[in-house]
N, C-alpha and C positions, 0 to 999 in steps of 0.2 A: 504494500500500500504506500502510495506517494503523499509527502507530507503539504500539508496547503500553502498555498501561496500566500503571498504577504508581505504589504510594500508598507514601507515607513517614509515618510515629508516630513522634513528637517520643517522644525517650527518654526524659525527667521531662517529664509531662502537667503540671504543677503550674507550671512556667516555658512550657513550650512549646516550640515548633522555634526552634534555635539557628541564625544564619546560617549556620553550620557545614553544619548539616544542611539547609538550603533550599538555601544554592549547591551541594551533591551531588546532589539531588532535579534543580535546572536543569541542569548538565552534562548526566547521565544521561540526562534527556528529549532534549533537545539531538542527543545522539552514539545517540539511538535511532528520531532520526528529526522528533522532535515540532517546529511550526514556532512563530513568533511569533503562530500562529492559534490553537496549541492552546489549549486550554479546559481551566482548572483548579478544583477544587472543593476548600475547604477547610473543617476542622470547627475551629471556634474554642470554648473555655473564657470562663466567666463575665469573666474580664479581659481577655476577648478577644486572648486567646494563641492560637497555629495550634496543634492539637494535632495534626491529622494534614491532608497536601497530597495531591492524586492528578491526575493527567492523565486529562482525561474525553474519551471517544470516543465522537462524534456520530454516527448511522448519516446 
């Protein structure tokens, strides 16, 4: 069984995702199943800040 998907937005796009909010992004995946294989996609800002992560599911 494949673990769900699930993107997180960085709460001020302008800084971007706080480690704060990436290490709750990895628990989460983590305790939902996700391995050291899953595949993550992120959208990054002109200063190449994460504005938003998500866990990608392969068919």
């Amino acid at each position: 069984m494949k673990a769900p998907s699930m993107t997180v937005t960085a709460e001020d796009k302008k800084t971007g995702l706080t480690l704060g909010e990436l290490s709750k992004f990895v628990s989460w995946a983590y305790a939902q199943g996700s391995t050291d294989t899953t595949t993550v996609r992120v959208t990054v800002g002109f200063n190449s800040n994460i504005k938003t992560i998500s866990t990608r599911q392969d068919n």
